[in-house]
C-alpha positions as CSV (number, residue, x, y, z in Angstrom):
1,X,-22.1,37.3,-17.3
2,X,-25.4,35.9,-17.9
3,X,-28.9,38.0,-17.7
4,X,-30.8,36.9,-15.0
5,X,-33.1,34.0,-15.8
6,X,-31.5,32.9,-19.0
7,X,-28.8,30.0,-18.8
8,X,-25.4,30.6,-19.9
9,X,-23.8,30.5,-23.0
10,X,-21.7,26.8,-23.2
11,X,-19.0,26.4,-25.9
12,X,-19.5,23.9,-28.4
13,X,-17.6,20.6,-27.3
14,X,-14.6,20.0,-29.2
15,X,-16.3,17.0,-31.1
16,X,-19.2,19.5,-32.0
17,X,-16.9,21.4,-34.3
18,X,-15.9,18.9,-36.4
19,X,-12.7,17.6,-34.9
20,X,-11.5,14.5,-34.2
21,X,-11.3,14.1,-30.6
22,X,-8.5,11.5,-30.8
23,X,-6.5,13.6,-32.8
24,X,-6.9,16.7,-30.2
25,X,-5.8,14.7,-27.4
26,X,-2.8,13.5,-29.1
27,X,-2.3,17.2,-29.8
28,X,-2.8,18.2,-26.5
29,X,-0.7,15.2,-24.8
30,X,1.8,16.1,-27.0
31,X,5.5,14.8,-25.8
32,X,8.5,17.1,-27.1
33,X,11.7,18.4,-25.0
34,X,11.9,22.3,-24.2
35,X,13.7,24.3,-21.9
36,X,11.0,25.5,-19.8
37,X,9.8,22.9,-17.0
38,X,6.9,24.7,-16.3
39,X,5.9,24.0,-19.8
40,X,6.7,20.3,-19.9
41,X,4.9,17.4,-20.9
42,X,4.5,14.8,-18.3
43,X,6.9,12.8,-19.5
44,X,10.0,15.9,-19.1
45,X,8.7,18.2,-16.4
46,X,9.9,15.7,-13.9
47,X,13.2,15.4,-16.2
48,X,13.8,18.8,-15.3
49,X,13.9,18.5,-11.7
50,X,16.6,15.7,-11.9
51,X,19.2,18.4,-13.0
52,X,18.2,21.2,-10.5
53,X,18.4,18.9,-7.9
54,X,21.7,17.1,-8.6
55,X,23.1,21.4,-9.2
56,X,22.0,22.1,-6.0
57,X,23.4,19.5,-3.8
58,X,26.8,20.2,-5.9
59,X,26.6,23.6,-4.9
60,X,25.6,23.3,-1.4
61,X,28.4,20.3,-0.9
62,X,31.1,22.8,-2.1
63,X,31.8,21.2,-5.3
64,X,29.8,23.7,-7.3
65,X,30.5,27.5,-7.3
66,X,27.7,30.3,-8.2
67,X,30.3,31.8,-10.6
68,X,30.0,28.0,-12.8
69,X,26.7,27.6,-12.0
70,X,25.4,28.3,-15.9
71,X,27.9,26.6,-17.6
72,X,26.9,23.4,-15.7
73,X,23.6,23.9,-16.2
74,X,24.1,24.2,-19.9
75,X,26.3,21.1,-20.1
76,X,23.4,18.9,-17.8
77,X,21.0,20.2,-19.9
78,X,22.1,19.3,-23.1
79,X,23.6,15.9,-22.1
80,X,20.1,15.4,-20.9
81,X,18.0,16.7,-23.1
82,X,19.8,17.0,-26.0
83,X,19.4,20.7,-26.8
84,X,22.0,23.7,-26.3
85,X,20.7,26.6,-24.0
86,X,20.3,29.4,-26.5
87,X,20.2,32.1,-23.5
88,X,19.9,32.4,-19.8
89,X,16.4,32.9,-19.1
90,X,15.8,29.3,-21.2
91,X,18.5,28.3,-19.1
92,X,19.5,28.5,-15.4
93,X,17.7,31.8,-14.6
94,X,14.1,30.5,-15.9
95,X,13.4,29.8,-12.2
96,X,12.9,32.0,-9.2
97,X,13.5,29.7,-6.6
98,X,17.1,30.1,-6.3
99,X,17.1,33.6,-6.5
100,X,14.8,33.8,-3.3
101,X,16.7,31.1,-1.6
102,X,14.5,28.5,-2.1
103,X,17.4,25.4,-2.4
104,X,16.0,21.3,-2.2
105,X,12.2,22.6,-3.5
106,X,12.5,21.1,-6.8
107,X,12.2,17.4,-5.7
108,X,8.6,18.5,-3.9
109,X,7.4,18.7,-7.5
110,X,8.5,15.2,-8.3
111,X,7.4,13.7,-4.8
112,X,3.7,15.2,-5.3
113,X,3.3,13.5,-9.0
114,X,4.6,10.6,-7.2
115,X,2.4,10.6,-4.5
116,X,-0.5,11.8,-7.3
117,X,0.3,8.7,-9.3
118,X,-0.6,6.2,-5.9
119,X,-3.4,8.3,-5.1
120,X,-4.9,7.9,-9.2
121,X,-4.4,3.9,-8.3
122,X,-6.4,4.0,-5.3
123,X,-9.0,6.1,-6.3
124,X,-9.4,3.9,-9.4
125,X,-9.3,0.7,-7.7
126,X,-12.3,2.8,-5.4
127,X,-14.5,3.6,-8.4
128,X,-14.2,1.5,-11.0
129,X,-17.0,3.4,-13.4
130,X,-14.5,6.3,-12.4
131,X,-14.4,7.6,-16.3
132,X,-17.9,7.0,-16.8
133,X,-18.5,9.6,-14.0
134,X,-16.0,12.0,-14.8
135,X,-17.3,12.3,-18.5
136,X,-20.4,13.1,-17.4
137,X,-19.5,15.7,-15.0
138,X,-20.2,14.4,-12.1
139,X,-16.8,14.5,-9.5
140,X,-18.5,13.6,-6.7
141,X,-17.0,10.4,-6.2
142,X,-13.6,11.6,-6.9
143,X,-14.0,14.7,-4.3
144,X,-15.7,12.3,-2.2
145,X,-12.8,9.6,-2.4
146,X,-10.0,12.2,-1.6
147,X,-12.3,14.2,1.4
148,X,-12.8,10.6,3.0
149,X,-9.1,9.5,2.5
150,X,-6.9,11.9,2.0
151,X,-8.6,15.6,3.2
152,X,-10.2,14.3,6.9
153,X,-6.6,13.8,8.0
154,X,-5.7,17.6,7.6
155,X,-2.7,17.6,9.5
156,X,-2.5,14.7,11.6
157,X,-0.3,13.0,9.5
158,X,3.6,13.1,7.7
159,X,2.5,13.0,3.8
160,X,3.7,9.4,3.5
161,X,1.2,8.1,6.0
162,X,-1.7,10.0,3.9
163,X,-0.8,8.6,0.8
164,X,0.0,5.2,2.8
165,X,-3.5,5.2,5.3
166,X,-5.6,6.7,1.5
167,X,-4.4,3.9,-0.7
168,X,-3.3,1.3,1.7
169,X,0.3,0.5,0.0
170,X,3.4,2.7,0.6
171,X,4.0,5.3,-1.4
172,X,6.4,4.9,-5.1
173,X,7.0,5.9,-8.1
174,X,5.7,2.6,-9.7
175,X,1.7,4.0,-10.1
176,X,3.3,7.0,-11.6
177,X,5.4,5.2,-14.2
178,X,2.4,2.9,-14.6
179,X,-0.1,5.6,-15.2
180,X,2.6,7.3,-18.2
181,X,3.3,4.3,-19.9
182,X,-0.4,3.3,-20.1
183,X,-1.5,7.0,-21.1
184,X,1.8,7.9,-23.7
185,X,2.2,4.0,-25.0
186,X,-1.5,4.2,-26.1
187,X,-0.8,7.9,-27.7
188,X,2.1,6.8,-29.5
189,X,1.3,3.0,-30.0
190,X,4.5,2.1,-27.8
């Protein structure tokens, strides 16, 4: 809190303490498996949700009981991420969805990077000096961008149609993959 009539207190930036701002947001952007999707990079996090998905439709099809449930999570997730589950709550019980019978959520988490990834396209294409904006504060043409295309439909519309009617191509996962490969490739020179 600030004393009335005196202007608050700013941090120093990051580049006025003497570090290299490249080197921070390599540190920052940082891509490196773990059990916890929550705590994934954006290159895992929607890795996790592939396994939780495919476990769920196995046990809601019949093919998958409760009782087997952590051993095939522990097998998925070291044939996909190459690590062995060290305990339970690293493992299948990190989440609470299940537990509150909240089955075929995960993929909601995928489908809104997905649709996040279109929506970063449009807006770009939009506001070109985008960046230049944003590194000087100033949002407005971002919050103005997504009131005037994606927030004035409220709920008129099925998601799809928003993210088809805001950036004026139907909705995939291309952007998305676009937008990591451009961000990560120029982290780690790939």
């Amino acid at each position: 809190m600030t004393e009335v009539g005196k202007a608050p207190v700013q941090a120093p930036r990051v580049r006025d303490r003497g570090v290299n701002a490249d080197a921070f947001y390599r540190t920052v952007n940082r891509v490196n498996s773990g059990y916890i999707r929550t705590e994934a990079d954006e290159i895992h996090y929607n890795l996790h949700v592939l396994p939780r998905f495919d476990l769920e439709l196995a046990m809601i099809a019949g093919d998958l009981q409760v009782a087997d449930f952590p051993d095939a999570w522990n097998t998925r997730f070291k044939a996909d991420f190459g690590v062995a589950v060290d305990k339970p709550s690293n493992g299948c019980l990190q989440d609470v969805h299940w537990s509150v019978g909240l089955f075929g959520y995960f993929p909601t988490y995928t489908l809104g990077n997905v649709y996040a990834g279109c929506l970063n396209k449009a807006m770009r294409t939009a506001l070109p000096d985008l960046d230049t904006a944003l590194a000087k504060g100033d949002t407005s043409g971002a919050t103005g961008w997504l009131r005037d295309n994606v927030q004035t439909h409220g709920g008129l519309y099925a998601p799809n149609e928003v993210i088809e009617r805001a950036c004026g191509f139907a909705p995939s996962e291309a952007p998305l993959l676009d937008y990591l490969g451009a961000k990560f490739g120029g982290i780690y020179g790939i």
